[in-house]
KETI-631042 format. One record per atom (N, C-alpha, C): x negated, y, z; residue number from 1. Coordinates in Angstrom, 1 decimal. Layout:
residues N
c1 = X&c2 = Y&c3 = Z&nr = NUM
...
END
This chain:
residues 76
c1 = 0.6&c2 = 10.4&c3 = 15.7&nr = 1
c1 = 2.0&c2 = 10.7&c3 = 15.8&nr = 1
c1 = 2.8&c2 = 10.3&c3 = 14.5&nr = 1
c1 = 2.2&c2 = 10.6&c3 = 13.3&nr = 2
c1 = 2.7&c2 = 10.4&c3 = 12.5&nr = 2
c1 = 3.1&c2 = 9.1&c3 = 11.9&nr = 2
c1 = 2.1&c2 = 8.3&c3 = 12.3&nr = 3
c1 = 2.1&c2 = 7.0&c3 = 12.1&nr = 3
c1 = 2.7&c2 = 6.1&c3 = 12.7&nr = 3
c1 = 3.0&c2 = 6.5&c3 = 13.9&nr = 4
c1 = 3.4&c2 = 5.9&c3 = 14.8&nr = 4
c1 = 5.2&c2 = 6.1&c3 = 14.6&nr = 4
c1 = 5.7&c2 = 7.2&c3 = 14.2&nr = 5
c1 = 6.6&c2 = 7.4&c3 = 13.5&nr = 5
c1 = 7.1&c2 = 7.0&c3 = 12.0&nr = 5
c1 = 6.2&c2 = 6.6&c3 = 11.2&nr = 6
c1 = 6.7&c2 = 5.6&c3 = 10.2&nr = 6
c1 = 6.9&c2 = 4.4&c3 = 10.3&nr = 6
c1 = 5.8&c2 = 3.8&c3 = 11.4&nr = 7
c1 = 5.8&c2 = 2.4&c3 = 11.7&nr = 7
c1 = 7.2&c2 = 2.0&c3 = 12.7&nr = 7
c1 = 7.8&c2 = 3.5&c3 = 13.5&nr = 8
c1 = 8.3&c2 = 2.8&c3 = 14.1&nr = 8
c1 = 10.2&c2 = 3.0&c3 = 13.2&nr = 8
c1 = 10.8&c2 = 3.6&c3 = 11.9&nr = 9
c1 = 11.3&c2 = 3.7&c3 = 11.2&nr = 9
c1 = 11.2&c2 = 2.7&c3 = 10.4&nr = 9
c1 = 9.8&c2 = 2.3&c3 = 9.9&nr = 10
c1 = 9.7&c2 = 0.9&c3 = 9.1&nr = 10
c1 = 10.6&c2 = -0.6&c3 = 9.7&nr = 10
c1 = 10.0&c2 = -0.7&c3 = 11.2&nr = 11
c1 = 10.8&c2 = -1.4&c3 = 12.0&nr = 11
c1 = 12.1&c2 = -1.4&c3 = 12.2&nr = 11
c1 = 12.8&c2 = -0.5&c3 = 11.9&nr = 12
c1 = 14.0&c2 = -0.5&c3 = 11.9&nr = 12
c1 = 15.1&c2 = -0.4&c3 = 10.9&nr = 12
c1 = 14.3&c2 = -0.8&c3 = 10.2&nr = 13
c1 = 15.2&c2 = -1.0&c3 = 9.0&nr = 13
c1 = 15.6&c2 = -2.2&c3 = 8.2&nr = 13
c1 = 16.8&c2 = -2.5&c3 = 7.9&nr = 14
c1 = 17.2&c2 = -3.8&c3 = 7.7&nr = 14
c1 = 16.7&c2 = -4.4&c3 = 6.1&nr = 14
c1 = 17.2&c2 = -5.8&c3 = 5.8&nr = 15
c1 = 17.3&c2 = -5.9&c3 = 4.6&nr = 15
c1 = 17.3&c2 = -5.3&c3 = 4.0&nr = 15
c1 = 16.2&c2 = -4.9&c3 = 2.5&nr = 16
c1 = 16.5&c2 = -4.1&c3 = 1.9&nr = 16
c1 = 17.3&c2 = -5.1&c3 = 0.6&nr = 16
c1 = 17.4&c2 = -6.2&c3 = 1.0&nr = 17
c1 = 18.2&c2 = -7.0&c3 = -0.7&nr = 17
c1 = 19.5&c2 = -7.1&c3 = -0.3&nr = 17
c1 = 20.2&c2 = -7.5&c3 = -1.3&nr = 18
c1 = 21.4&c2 = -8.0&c3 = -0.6&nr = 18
c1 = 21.9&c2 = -9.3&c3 = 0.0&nr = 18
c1 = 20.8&c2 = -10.2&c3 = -0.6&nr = 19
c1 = 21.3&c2 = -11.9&c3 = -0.3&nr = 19
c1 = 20.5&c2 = -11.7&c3 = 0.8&nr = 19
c1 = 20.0&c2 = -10.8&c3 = 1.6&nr = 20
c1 = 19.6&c2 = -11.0&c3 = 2.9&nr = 20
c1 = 17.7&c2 = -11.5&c3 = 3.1&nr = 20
c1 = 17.3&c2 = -10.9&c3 = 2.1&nr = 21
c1 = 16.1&c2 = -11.5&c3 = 2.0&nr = 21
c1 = 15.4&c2 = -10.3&c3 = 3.2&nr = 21
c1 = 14.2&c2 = -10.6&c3 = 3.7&nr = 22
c1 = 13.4&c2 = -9.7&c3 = 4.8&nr = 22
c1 = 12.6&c2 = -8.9&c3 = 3.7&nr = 22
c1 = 12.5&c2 = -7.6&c3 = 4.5&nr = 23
c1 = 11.6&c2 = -6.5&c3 = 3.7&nr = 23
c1 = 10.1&c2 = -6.9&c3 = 3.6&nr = 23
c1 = 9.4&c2 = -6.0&c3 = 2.7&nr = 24
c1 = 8.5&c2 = -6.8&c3 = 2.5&nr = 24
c1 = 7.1&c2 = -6.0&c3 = 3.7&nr = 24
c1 = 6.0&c2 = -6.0&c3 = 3.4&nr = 25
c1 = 5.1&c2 = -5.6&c3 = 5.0&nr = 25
c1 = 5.1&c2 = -3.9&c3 = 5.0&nr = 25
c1 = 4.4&c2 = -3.6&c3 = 6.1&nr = 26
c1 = 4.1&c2 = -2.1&c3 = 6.5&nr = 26
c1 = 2.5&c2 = -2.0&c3 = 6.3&nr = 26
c1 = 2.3&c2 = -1.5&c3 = 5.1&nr = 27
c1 = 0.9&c2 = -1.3&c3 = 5.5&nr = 27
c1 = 0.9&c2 = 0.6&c3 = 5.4&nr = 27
c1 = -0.2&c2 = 1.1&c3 = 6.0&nr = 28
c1 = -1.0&c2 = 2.1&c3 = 6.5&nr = 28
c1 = -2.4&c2 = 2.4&c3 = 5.6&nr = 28
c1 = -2.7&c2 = 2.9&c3 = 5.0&nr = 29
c1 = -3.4&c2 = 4.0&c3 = 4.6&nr = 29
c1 = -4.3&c2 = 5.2&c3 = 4.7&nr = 29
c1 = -5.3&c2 = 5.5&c3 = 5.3&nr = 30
c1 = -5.7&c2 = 6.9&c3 = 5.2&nr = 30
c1 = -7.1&c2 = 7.6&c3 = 3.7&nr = 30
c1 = -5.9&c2 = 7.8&c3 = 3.5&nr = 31
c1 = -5.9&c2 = 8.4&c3 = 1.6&nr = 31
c1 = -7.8&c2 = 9.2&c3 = 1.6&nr = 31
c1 = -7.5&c2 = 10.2&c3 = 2.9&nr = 32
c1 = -9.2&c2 = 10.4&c3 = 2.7&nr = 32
c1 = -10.1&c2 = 9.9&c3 = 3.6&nr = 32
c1 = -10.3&c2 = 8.4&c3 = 3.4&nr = 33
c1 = -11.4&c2 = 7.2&c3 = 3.3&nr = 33
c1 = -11.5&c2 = 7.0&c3 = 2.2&nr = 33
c1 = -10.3&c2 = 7.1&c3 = 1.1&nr = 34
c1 = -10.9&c2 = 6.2&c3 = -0.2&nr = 34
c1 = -11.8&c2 = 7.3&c3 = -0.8&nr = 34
c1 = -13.0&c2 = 7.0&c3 = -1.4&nr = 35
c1 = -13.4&c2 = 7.7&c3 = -2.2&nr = 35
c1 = -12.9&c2 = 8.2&c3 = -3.7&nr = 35
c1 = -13.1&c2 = 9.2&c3 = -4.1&nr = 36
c1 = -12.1&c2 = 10.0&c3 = -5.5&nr = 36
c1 = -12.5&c2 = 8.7&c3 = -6.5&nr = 36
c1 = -13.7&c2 = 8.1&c3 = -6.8&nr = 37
c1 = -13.5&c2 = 6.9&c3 = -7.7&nr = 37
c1 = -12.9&c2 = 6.1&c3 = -7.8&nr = 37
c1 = -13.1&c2 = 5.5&c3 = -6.5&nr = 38
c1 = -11.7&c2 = 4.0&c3 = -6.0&nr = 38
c1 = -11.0&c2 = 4.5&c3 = -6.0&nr = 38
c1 = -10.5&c2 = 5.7&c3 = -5.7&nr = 39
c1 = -8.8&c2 = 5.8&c3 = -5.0&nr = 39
c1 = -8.1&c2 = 4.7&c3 = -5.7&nr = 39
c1 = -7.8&c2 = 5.3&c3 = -7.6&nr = 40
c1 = -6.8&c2 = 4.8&c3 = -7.9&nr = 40
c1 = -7.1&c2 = 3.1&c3 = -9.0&nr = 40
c1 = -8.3&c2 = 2.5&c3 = -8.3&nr = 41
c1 = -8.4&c2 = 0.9&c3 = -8.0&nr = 41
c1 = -7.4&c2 = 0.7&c3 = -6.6&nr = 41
c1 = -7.7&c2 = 0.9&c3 = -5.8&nr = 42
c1 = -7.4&c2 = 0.7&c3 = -4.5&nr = 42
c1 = -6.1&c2 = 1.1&c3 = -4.5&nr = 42
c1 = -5.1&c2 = 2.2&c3 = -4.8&nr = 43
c1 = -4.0&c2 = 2.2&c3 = -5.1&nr = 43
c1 = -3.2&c2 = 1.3&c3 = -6.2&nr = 43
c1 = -3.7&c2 = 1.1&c3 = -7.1&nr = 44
c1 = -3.3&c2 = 0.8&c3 = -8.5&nr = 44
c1 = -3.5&c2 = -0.5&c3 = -8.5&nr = 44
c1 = -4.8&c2 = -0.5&c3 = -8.5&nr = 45
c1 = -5.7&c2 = -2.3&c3 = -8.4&nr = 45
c1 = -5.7&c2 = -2.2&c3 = -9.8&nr = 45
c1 = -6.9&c2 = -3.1&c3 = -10.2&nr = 46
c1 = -7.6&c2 = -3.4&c3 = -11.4&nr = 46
c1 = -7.7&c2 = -5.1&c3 = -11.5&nr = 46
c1 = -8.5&c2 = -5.2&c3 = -13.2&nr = 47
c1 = -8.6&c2 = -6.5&c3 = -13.3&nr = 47
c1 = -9.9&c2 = -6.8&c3 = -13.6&nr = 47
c1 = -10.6&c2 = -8.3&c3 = -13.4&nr = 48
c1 = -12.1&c2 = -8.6&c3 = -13.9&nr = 48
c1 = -12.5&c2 = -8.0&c3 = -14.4&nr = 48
c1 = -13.5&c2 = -6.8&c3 = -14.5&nr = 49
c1 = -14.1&c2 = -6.5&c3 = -15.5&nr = 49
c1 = -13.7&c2 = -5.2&c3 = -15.8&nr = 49
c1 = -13.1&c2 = -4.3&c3 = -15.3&nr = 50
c1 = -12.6&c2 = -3.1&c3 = -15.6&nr = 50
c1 = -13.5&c2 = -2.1&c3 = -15.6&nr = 50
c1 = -14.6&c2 = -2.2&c3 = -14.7&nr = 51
c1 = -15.4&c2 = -1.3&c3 = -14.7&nr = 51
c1 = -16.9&c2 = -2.1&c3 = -13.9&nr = 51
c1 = -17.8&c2 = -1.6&c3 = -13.6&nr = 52
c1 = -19.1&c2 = -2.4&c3 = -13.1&nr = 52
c1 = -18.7&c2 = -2.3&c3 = -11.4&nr = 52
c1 = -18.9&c2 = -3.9&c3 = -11.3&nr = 53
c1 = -19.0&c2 = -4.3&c3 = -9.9&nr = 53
c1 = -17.4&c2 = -4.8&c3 = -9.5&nr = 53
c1 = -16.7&c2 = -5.2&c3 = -10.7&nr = 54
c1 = -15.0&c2 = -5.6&c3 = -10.8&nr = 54
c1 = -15.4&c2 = -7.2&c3 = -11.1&nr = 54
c1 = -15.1&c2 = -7.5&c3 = -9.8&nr = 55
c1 = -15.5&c2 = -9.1&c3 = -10.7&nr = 55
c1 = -14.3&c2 = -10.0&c3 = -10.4&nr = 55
c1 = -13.3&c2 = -9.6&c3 = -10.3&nr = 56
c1 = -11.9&c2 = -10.3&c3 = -9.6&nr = 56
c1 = -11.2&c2 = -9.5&c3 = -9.6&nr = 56
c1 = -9.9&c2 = -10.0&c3 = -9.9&nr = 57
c1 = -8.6&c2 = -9.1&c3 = -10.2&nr = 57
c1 = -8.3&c2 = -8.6&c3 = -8.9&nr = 57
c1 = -7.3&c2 = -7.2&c3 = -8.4&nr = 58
c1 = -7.6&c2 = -6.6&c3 = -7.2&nr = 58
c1 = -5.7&c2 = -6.4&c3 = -7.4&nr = 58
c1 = -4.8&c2 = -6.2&c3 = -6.7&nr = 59
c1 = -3.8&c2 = -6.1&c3 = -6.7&nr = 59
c1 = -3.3&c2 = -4.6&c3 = -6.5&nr = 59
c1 = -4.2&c2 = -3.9&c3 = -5.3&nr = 60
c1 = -3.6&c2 = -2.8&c3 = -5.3&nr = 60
c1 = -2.8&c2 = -2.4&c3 = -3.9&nr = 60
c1 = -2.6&c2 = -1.2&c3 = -3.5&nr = 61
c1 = -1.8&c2 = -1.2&c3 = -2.6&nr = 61
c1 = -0.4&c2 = -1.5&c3 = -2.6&nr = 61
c1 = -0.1&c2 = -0.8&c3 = -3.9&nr = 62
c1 = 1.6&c2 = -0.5&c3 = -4.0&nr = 62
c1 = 2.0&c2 = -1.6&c3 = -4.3&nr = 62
c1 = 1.0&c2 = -2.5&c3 = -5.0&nr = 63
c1 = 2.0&c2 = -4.1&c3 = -5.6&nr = 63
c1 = 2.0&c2 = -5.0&c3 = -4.1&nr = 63
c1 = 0.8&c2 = -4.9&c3 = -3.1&nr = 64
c1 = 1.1&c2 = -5.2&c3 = -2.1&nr = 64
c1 = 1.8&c2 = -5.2&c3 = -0.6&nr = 64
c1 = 2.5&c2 = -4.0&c3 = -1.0&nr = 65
c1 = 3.6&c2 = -3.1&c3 = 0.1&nr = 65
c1 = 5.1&c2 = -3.4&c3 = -0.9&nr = 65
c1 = 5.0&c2 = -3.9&c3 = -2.2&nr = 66
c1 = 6.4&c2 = -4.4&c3 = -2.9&nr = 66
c1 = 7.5&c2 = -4.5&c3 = -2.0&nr = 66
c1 = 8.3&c2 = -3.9&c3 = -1.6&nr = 67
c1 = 9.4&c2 = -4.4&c3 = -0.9&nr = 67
c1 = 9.2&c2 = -3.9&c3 = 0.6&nr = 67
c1 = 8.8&c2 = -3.4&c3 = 0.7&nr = 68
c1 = 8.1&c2 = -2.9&c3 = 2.1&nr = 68
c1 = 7.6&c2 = -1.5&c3 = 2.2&nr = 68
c1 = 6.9&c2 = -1.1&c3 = 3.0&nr = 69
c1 = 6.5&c2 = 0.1&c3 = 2.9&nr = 69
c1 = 5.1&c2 = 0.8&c3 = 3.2&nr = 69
c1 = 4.7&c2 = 1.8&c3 = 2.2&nr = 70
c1 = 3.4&c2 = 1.9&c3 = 1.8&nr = 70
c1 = 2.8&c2 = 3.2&c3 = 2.7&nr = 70
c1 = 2.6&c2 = 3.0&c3 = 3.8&nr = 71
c1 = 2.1&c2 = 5.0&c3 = 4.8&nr = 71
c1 = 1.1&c2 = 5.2&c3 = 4.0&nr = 71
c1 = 0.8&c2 = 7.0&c3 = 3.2&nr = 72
c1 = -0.1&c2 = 7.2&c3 = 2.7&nr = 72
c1 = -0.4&c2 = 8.6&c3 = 3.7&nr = 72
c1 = -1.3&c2 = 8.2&c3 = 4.7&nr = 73
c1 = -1.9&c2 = 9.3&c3 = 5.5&nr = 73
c1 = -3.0&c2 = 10.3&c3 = 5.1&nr = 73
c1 = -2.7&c2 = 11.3&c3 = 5.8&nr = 74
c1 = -4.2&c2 = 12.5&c3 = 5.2&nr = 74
c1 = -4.4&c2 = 12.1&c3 = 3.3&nr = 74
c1 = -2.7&c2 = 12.8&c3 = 3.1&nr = 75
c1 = -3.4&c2 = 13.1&c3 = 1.6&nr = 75
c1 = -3.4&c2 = 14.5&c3 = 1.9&nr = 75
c1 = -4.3&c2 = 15.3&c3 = 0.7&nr = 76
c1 = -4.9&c2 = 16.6&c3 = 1.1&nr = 76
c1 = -5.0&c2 = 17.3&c3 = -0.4&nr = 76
END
């Protein structure tokens, strides 16, 4: 339900720039799958090497929902 309701609000919303540029994507989330260590890799994103088993820069959710919008489900 709930989701189904942000997705369908995400959809309907216009330009968020002025020069008319398109918003940026909808991504979805459910907050308890990430584990308490990843969360805030997976939210945040990291770079090479930040901790063991980081072997490539990771972007993150929020820099990848930029412009768009980020559903964070079942936070608790």
């Amino acid at each position: 339900g709930k989701e189904i309701v942000a997705r369908t609000i995400a959809a309907g919303r216009g330009p968020l720039d002025p020069d008319g540029e398109q918003p940026g994507a909808y991504l979805a989330v459910n907050i308890a799958s990430l584990t308490p260590s990843l969360a805030s890799s997976a939210l945040f994103g990291h770079v090479r090497g930040a901790f063991t088993g980081a072997t490539r820069d990771h972007e993150g959710l929020f820099m990848a929902a930029s412009g768009g919008v980020l559903f964070l489900d079942e936070i608790g």
